[in-house]
KEKE-3310 file (N, C-alpha, C; in steps of 0.2 Angstrom, whole numbers, plus 5000, padded with zeros to 4 digits):
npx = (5031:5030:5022:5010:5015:5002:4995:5005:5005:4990:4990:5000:4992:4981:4987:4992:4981:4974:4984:4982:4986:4994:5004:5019:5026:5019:5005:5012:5014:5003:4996:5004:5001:4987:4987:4996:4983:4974:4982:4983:4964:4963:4967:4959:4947:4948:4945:4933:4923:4918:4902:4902:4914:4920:4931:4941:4947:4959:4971:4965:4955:4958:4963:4953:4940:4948:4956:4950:4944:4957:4960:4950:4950:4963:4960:4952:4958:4965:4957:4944:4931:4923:4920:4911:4918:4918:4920:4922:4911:4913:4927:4933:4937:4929:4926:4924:4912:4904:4902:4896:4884:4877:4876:4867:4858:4853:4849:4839:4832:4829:4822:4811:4803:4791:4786:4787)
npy = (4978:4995:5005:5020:5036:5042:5030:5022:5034:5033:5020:5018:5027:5020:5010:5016:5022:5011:5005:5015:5023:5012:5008:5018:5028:5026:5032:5044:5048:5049:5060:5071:5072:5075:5089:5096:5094:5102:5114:5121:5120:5130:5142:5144:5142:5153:5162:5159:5154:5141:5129:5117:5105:5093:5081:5073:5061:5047:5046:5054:5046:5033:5036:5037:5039:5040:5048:5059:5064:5068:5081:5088:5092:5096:5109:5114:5120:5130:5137:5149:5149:5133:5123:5109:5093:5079:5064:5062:5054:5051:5046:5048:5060:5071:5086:5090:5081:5086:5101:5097:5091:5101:5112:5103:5105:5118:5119:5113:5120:5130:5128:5122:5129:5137:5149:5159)
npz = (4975:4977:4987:4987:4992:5001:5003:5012:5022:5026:5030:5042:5050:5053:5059:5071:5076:5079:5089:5100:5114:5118:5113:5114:5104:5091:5096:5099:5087:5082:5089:5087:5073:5072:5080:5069:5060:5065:5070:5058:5055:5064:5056:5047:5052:5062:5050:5043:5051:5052:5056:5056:5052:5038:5038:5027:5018:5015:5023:5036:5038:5042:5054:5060:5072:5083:5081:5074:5087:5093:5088:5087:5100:5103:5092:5100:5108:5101:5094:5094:5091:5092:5081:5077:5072:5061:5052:5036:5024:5011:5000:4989:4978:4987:4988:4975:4973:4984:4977:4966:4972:4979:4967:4961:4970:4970:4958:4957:4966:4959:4946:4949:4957:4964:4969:4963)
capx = (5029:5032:5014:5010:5014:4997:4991:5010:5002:4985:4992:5003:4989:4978:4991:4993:4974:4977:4988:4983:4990:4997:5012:5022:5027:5013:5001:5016:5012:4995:4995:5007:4998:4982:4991:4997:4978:4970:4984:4979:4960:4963:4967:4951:4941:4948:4945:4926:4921:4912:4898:4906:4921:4921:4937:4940:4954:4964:4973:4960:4948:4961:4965:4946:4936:4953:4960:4944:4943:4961:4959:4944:4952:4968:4956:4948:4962:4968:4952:4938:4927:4919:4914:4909:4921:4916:4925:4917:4912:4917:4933:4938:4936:4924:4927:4921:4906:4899:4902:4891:4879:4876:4874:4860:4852:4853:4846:4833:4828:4828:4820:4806:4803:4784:4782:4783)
capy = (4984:5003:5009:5027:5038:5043:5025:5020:5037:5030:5014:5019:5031:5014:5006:5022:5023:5003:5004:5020:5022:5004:5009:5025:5030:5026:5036:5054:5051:5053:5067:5076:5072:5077:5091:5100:5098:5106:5122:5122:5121:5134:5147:5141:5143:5163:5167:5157:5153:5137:5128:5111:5105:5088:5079:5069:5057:5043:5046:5055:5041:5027:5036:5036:5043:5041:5057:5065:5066:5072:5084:5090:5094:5101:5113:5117:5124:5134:5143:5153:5143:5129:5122:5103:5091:5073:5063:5058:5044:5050:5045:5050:5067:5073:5092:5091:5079:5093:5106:5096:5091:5108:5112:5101:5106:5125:5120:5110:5124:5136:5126:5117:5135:5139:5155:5165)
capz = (4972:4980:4990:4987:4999:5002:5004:5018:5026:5029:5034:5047:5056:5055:5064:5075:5078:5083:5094:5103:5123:5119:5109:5114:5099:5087:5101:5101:5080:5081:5093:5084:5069:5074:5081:5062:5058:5069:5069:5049:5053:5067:5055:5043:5057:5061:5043:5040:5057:5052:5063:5054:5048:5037:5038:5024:5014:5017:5030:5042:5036:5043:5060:5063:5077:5088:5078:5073:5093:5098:5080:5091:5107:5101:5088:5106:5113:5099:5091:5098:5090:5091:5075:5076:5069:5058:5048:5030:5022:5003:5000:4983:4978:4993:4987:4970:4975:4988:4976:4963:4975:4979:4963:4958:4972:4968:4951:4956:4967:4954:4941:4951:4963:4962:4972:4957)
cpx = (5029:5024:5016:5010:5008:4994:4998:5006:4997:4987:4997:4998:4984:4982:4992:4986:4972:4976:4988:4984:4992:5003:5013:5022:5024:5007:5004:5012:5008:4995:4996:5003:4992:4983:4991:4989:4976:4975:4981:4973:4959:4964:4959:4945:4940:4944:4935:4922:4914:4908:4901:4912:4918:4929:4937:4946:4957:4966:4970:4954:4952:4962:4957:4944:4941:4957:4957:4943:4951:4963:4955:4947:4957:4964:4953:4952:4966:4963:4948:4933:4925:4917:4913:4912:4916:4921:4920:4919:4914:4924:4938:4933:4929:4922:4921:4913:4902:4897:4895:4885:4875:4872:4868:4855:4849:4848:4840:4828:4825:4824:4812:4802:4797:4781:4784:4778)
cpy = (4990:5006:5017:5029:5039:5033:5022:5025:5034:5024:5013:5023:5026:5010:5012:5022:5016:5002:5010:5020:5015:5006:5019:5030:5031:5032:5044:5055:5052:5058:5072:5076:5077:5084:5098:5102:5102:5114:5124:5123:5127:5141:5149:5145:5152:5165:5166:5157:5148:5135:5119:5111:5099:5087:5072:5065:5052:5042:5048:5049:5035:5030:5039:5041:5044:5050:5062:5069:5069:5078:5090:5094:5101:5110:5118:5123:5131:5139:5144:5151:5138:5125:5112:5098:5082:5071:5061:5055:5044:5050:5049:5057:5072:5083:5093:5086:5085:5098:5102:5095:5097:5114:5109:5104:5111:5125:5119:5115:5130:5135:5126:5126:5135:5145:5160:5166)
cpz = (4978:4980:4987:4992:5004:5006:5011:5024:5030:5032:5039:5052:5056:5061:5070:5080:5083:5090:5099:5111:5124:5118:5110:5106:5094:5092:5100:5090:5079:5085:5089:5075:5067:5076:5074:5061:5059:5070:5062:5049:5058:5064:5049:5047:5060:5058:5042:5044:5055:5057:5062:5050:5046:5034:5033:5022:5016:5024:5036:5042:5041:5051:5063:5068:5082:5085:5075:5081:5095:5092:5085:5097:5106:5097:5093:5110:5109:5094:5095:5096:5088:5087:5078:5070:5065:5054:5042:5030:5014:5003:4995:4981:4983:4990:4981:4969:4979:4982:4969:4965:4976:4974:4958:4963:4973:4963:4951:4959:4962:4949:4941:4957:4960:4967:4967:4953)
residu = (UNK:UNK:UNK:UNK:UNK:UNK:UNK:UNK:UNK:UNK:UNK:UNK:UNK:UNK:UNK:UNK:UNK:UNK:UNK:UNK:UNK:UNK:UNK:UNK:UNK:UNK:UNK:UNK:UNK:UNK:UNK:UNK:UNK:UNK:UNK:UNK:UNK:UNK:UNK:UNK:UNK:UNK:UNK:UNK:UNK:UNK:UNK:UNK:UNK:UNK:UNK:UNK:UNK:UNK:UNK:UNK:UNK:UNK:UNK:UNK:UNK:UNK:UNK:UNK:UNK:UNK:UNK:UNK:UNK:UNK:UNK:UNK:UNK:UNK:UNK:UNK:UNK:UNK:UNK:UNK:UNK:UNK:UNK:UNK:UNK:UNK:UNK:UNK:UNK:UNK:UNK:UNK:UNK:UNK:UNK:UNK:UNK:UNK:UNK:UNK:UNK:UNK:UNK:UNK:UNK:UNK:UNK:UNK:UNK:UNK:UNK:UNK:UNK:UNK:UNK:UNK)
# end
């Protein structure tokens, strides 16, 4: 049976993550990897200038704290600043859980609020 690509990706930056300063070539993939993110959160970070980023999904989840950290550095070198990177722990729709979360906790404060 035929992986999704989604699931070959993650499992080739686990094997990447591995085998990191062992193997040349799995090591330049995550560089370069890590690398794409970090220009893509560099423009993010121009536009919102967060204090965090969370890094989530598959694939960042599998190249772990080895590509959270060179995600980090590179990020270092091409924004002004600074945000504080992490990788989460929700896996499957991390997006639309925050935005619920958030949600309830709007409500609760609006609900439950007694300074009026």
């Amino acid at each position: 049976p035929q992986q999704p690509y989604a699931k070959v990706a993650a499992d080739l930056l686990a094997r990447a993550a591995d085998a990191y300063e062992r193997d040349p070539a799995l090591t330049e993939l995550l560089r370069q990897y890590a690398q794409r993110l970090a220009t893509g959160l560099a423009s993010v970070t121009a536009v919102l200038d967060p204090g965090l980023i969370v890094l989530s999904g598959g694939a960042v989840a599998a190249g772990g704290e080895i590509l959270r950290s060179l995600i980090q550095s590179e990020l270092a070198e091409l924004a002004a600043s600074r945000p504080r990177l992490v990788v989460g722990e929700i896996d499957r729709t991390p997006v639309l859980r925050g935005a619920l979360e958030r949600a309830l906790a709007d409500t609760r404060d609006e609900v439950f609020d007694t300074s009026r």
